[in-house]
Backbone as CSV, one residue per row, in Angstrom:
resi,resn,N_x,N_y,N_z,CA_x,CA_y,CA_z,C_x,C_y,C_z
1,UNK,-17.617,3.740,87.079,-17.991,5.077,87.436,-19.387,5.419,86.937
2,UNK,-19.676,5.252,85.985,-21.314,5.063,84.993,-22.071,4.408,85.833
3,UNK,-21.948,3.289,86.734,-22.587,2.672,87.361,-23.341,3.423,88.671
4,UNK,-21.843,4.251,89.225,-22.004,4.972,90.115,-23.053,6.216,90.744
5,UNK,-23.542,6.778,89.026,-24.191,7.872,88.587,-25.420,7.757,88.056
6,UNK,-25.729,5.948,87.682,-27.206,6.025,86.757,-28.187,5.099,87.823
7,UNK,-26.772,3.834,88.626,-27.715,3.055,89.602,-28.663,3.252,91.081
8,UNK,-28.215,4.546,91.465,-28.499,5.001,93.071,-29.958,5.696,92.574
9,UNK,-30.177,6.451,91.409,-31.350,7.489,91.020,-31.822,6.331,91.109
10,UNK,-31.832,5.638,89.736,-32.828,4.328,89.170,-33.563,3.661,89.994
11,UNK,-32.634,2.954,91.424,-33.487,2.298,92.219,-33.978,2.995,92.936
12,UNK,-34.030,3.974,93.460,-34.525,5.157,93.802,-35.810,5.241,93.301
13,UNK,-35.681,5.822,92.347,-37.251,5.829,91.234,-37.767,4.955,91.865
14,UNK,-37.269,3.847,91.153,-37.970,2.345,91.520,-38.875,2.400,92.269
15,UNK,-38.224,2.041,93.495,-38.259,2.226,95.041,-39.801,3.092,95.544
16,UNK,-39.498,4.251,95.037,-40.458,5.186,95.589,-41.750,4.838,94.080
17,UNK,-41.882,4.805,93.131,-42.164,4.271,92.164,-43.592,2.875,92.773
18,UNK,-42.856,2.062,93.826,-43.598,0.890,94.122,-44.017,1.499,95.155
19,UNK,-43.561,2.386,96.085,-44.483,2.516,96.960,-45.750,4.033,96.847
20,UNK,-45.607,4.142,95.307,-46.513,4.832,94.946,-46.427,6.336,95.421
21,UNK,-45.474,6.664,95.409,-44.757,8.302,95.854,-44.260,8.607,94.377
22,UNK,-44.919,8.827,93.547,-45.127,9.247,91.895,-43.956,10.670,92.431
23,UNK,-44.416,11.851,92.754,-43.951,12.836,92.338,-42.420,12.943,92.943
24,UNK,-41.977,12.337,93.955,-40.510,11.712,94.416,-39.723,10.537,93.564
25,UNK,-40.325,10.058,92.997,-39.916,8.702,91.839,-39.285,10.016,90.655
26,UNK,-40.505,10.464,90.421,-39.822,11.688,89.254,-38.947,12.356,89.098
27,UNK,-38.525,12.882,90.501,-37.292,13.671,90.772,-35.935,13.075,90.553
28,UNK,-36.380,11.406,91.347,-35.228,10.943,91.083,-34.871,10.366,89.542
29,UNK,-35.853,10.234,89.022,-36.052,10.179,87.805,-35.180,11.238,86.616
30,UNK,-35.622,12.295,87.159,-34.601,13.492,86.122,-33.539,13.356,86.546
31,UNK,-33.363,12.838,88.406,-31.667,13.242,88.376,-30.507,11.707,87.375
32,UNK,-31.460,10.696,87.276,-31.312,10.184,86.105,-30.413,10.228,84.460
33,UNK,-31.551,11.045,84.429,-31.830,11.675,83.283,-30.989,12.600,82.566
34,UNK,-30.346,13.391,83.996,-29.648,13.985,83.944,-27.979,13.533,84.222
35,UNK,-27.721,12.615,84.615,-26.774,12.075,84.536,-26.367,11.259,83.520
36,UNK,-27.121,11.116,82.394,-27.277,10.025,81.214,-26.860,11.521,80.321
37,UNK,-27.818,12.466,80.352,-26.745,13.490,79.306,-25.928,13.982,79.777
38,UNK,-25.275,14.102,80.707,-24.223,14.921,81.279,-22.800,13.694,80.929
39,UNK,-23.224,12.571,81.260,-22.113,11.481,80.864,-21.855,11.515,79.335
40,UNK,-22.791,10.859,78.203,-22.693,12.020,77.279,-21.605,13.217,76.608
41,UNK,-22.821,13.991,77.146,-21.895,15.253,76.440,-20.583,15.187,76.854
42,UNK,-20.267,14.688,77.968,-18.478,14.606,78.652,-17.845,13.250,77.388
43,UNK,-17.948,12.425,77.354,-17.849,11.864,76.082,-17.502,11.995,75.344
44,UNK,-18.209,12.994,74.646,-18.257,13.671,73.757,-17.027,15.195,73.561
45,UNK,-17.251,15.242,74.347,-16.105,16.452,74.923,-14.441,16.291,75.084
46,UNK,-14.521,15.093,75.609,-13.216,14.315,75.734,-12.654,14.154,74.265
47,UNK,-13.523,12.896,73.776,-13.024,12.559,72.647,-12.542,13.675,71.945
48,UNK,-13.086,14.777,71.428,-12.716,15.831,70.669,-11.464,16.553,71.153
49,UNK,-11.902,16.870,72.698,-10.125,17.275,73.140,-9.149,16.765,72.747
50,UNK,-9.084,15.532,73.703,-7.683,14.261,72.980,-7.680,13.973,71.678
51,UNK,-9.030,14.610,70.454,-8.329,13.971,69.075,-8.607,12.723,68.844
52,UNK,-9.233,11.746,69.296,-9.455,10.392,68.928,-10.898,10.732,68.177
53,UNK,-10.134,9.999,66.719,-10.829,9.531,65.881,-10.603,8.735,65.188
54,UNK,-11.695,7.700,63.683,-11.639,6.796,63.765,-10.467,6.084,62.790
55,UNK,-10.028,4.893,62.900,-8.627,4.637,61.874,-8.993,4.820,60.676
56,UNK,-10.074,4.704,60.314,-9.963,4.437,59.104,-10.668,5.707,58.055
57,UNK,-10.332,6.291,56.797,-10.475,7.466,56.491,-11.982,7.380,55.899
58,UNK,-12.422,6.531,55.713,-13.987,6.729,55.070,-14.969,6.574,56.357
59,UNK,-14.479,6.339,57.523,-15.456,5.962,58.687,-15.038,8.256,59.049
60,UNK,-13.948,8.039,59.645,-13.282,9.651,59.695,-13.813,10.741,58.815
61,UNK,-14.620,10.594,57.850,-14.736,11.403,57.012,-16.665,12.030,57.331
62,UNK,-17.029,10.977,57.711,-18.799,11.020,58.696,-19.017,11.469,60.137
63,UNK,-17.395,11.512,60.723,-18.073,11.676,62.357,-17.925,13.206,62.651
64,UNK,-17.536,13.762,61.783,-17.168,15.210,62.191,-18.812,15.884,62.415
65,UNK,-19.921,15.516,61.259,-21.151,16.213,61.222,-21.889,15.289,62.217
66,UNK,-21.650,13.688,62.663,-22.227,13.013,63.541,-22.052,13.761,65.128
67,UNK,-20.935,14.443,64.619,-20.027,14.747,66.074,-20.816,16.156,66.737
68,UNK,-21.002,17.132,65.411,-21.684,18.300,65.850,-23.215,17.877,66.565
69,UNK,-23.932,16.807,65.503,-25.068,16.778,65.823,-25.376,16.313,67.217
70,UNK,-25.161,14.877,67.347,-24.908,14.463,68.748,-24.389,15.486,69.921
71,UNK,-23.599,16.156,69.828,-23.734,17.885,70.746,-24.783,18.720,70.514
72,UNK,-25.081,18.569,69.470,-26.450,19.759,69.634,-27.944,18.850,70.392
73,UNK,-27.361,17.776,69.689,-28.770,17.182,70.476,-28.859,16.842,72.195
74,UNK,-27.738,16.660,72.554,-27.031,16.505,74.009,-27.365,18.034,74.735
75,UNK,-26.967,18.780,74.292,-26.948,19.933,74.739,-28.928,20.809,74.915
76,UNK,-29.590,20.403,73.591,-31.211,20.899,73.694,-31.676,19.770,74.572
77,UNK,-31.430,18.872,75.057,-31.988,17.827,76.071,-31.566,18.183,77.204
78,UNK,-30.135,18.378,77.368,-30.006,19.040,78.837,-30.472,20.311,78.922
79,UNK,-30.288,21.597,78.116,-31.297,22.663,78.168,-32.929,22.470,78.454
80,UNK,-33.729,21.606,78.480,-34.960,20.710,78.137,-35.049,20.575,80.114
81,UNK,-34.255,19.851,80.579,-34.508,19.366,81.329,-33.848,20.432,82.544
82,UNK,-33.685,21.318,81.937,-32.579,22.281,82.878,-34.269,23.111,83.291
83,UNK,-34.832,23.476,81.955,-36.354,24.339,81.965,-37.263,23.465,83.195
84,UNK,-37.303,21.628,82.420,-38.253,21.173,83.820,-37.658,21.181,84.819
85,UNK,-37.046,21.271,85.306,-36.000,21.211,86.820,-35.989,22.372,87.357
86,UNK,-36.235,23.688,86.835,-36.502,24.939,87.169,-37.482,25.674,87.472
87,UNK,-38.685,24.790,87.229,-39.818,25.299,86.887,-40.463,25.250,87.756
């Protein structure tokens, strides 16, 4: 499914990329970009719903503040790219 969402932009880019259509490469570029944090934050989202975390209690005891951060940082990148995409 990951495949589904990061490979069609990419060669895309590519694509337009080689034939020197810069500002169409870009677009497809964010929609990229944007599918790389959106997969992500869902990830991220899941895991916390269902409760999976890690077996062991000294690994379990680090991901809770790994867990916030990685959302905050997921979240100001897609806000980031929500601004260039709007603009």
């Amino acid at each position: 499914m990951v495949a589904v969402a990061l490979m069609p932009p990419l060669v895309t880019a590519g694509l337009l990329f080689g034939n020197n259509l810069t500002t169409l490469g870009l677009k497809a570029l964010e929609l990229a970009v944007a599918n790389v944090i959106c997969i992500n934050l869902t990830g991220i989202v899941t895991f916390s719903l269902q409760g999976i975390r890690p077996a062991t209690w000294w690994k379990n005891s680090k991901t809770g503040k790994a867990k916030q951060r990685a959302l905050v940082v997921w979240v100001v990148l897609l806000a980031l790219l929500a601004l260039i995409v709007l603009r």
